[in-house]
C-alpha positions in Angstrom: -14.0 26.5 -18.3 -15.4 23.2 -19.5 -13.2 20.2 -19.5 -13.8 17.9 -23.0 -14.2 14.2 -22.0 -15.1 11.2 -23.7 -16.9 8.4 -21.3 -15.6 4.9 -22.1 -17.7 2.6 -20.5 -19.7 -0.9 -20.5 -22.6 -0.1 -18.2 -23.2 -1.3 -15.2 -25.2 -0.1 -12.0 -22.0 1.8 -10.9 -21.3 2.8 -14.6 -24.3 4.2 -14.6 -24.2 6.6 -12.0 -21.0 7.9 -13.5 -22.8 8.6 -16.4 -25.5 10.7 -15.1 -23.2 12.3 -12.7 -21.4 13.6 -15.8 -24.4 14.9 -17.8 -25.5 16.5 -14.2 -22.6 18.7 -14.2 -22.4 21.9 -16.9 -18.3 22.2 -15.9 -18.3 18.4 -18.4 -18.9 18.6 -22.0 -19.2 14.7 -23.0 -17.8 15.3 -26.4 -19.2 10.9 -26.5 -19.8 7.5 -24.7 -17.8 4.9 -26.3 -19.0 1.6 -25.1 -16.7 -1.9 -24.6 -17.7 -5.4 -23.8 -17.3 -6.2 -20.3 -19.7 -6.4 -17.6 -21.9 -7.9 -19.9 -21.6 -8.6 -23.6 -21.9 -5.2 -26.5 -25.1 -5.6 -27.3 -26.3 -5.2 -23.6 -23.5 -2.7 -22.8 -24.6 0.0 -26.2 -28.3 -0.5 -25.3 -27.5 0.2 -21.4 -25.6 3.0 -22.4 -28.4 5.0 -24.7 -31.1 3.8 -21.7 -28.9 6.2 -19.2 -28.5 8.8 -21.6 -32.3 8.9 -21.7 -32.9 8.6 -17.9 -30.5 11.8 -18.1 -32.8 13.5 -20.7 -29.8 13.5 -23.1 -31.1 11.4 -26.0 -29.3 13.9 -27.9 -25.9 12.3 -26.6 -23.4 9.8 -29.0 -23.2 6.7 -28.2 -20.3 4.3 -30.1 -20.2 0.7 -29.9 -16.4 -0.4 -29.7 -14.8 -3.5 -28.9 -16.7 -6.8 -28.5 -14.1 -8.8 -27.1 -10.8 -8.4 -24.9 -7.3 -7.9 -27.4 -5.9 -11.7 -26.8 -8.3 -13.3 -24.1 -11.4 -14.6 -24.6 -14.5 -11.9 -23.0 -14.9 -12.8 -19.2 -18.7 -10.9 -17.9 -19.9 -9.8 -14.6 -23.7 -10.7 -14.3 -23.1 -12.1 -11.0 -22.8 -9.3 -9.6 -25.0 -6.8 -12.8 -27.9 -9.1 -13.5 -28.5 -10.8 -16.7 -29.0 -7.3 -18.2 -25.9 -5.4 -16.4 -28.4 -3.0 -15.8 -30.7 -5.0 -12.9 -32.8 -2.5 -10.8 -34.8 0.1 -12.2 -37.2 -0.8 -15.0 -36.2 1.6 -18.1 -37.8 1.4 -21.1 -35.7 0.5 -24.6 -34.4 3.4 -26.3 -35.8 6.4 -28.7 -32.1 7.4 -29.2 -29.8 5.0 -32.0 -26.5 4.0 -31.9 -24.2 5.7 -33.9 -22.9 3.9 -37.1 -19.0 4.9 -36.4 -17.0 2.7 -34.4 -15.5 3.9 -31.0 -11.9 3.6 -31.7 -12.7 5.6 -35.1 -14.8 7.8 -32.7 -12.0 8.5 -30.5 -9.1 8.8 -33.2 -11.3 11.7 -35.2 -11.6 13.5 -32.1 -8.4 14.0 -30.5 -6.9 14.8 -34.1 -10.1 17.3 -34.1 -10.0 18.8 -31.0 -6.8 20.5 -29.7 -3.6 19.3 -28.4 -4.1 18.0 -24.5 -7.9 19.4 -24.5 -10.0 15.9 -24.5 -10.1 13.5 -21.4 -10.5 9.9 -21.5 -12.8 8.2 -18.8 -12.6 4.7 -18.8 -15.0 2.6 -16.7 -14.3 -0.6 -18.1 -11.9 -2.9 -19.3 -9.4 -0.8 -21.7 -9.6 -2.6 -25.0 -11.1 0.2 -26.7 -8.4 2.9 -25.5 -5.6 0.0 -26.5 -7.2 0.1 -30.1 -6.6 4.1 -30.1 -3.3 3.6 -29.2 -2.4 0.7 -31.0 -4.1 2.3 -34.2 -2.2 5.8 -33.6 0.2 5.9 -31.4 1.2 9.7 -32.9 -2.2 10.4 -31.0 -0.9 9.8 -27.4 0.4 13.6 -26.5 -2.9 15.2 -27.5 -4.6 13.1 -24.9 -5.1 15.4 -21.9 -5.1 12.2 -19.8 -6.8 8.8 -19.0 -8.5 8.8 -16.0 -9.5 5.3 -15.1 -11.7 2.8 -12.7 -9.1 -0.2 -12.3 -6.7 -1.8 -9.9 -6.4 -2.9 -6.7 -3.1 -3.5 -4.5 -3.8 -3.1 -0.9 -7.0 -3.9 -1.1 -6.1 -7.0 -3.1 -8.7 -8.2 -5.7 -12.6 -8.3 -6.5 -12.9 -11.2 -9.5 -9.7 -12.8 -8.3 -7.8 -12.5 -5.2 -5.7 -10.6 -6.6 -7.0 -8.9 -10.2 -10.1 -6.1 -10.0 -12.9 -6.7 -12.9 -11.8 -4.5 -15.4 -8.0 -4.9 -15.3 -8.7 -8.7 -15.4 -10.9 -8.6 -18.6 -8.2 -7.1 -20.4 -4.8 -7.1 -18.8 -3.0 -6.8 -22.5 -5.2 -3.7 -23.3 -4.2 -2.0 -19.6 -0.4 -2.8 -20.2 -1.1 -0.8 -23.4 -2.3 2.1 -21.3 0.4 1.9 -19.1 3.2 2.2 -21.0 2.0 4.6 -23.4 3.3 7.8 -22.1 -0.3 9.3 -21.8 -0.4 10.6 -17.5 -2.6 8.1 -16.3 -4.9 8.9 -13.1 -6.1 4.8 -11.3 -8.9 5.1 -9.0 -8.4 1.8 -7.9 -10.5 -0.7 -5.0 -8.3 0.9 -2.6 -10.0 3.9 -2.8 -13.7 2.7 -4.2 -14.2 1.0 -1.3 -14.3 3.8 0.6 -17.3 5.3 -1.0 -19.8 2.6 0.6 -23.7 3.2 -0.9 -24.7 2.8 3.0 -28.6 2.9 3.3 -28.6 6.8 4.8 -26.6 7.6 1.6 -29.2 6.0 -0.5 -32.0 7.4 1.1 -31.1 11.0 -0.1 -31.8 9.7 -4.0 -34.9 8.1 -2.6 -35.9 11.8 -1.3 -35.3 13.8 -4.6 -38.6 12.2 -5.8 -37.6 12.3 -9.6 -37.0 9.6 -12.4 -33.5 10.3 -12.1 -33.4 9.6 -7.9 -35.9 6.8 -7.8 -33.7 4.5 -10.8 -30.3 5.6 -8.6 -32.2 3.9 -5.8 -33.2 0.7 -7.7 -29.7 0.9 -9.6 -27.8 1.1 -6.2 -29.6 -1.5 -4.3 -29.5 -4.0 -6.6 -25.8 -3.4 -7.1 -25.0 -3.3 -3.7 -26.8 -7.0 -2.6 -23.8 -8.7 -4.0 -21.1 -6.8 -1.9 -22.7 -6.4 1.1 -23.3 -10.1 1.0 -19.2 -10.6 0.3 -17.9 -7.9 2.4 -20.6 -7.7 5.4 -20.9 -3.9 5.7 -23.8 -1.5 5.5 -23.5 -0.8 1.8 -21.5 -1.9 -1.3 -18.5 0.6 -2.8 -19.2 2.4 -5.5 -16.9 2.5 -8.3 -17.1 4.6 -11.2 -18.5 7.2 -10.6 -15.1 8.1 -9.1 -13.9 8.5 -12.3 -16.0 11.6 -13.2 -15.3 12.7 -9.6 -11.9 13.2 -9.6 -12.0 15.0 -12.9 -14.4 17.5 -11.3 -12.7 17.7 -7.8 -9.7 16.2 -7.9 -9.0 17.8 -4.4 -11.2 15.0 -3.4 -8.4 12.7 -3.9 -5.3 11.8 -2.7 -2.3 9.3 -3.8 1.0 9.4 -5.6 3.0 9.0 -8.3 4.2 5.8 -8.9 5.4 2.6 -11.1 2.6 0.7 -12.2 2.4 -2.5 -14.2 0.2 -5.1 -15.4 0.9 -8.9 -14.6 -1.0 -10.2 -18.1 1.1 -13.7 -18.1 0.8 -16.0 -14.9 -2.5 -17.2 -13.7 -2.8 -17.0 -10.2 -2.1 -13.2 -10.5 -3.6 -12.7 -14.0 -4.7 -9.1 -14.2 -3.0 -8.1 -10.8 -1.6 -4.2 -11.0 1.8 -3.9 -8.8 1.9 -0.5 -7.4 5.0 0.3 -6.3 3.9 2.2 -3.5 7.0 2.7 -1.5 9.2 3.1 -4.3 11.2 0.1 -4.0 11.8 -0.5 -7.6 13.8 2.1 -10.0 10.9 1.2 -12.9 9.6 5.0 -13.8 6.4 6.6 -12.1 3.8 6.4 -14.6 0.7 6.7 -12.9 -0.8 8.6 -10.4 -2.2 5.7 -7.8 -5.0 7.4 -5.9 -5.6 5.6 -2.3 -7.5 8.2 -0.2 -10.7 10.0 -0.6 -13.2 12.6 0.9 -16.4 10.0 1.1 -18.8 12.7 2.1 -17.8 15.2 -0.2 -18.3 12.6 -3.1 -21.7 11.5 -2.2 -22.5 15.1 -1.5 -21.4 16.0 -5.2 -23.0 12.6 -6.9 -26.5 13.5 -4.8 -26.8 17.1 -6.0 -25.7 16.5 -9.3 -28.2 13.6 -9.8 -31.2 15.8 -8.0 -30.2 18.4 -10.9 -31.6 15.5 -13.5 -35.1 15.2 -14.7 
């Protein structure tokens, strides 16, 4: 059976990946890619997003433009570590394929009153602004939401924009507090398990051998991601984050973490954007996450590099 999800995203090297790695795999149907502001502006993150659908021979894929800013902060962008493009790398050419006219959120609201009851998946890459909007918008909509499996966070492996805040929860902290307390079972594939999927360069020579459009852009994708981590972290390889995301949806047995109490510190600066996982279950707050910490690193690169060699 196929599982309905709708890609959130603001591409992104790593976003990226995700993205083909869904359109690789016939057990997804991407009912859309709704696209945010974040690791670069809108403009750059819509015209990313139809330039992967293309590399992914899908130029018959939707792609909705969403929120151009954060809900109460001002937009904070990435390009140290993206490029000035947030796609640096590979050279793709501009888009056949338009945007659609309809906005994301509008996107997203039609189709989880369409679709049925706990059927449609939301994979969120990037900062959650457009998923608040859904929830702020219609809240009624929250049970038909299968779940929200998401790229954010960070506790024991602390932070990756602040010392203590990861990228997207950072951008918007207001929107992922949203999320959070919702009611919708969230999944958080935080840094403490993406940076145990490291692009070493024996894991980046197997795209270099597929010898198609789809293997040689991964290369170019990856390494120029990767420069900035391995620079900051001094290891064979940068982590890979979201394609993690489209992962666990696939083979969650991949995975491993637990149920716990998760919240969003959106008020104090130093820890602006930090998620406090309590791990050990020394709060009563309720569990409302599931906090994923461990994962199979071989068996995800083995799934990403035979789903991407399946691409044109």
């Amino acid at each position: 059976m196929t599982r309905k999800i709708i890609i959130d995203t603001d591409p992104g090297q790593d976003d990226a990946l995700a993205i083909l790695l869904a359109f690789a795999s016939p057990e997804l149907e991407v009912l859309g890619v709704t696209v945010v502001a974040g690791n670069v502006s809108l403009a750059l993150t819509e015209l990313n997003a139809r330039k992967i659908c293309e590399l992914a021979g899908r130029p018959d894929a939707r792609v909705f433009a969403g929120a151009d800013r954060p809900l109460m902060r001002p937009l904070v962008t990435a390009e140290h570590v993206h490029g000035k493009t947030g796609l640096d790398g590979p050279d793709l050419p501009e888009p056949a394929m338009l945007l659609q006219d309809q906005h994301a959120v509008d996107f997203i609201i039609e189709t989880l009153r369409k679709e049925q009851t706990g059927s449609v998946t939301l994979c969120a890459l990037g900062p959650l602004t457009n998923i608040a909007q859904v929830l702020i918008r219609a809240p009624e909509l929250a049970p038909r939401i299968k779940e929200i499996v998401l790229m954010g966070g960070g506790f024991f492996e602390g932070g990756n924009i602040t010392p203590t805040a990861e990228f997207n929860i950072y951008v918007d902290p207001h929107a992922a507090q949203i999320v959070l307390r919702s009611g919708v079972p969230v999944i958080i594939l935080p840094l403490d398990v993406t940076h145990k999927t490291l692009t070493t360069a024996k894991r980046i020579e197997r795209f270099r051998a597929m010898g198609t459009r789809a293997g040689d852009a991964s290369v170019a994708l990856l390494e120029f991601f990767e420069r900035f981590d391995e620079e900051k972290y001094g290891r064979d390889g940068g982590p890979l984050h979201d394609p993690n995301v489209i992962a666990y949806v696939m083979k969650p047995e991949l995975y491993r973490g637990r149920y716990c109490n998760v919240v969003v510190d959106a008020t104090n600066d130093l820890t602006l954007g930090m998620t406090v996982v309590d791990w050990w279950g020394v709060t009563d707050r309720p569990k409302n996450a599931l906090y994923i910490r461990h994962v199979d690193d071989e068996g995800f690169f083995d799934l990403l590099t035979e789903r991407v060699a399946r691409l044109p």
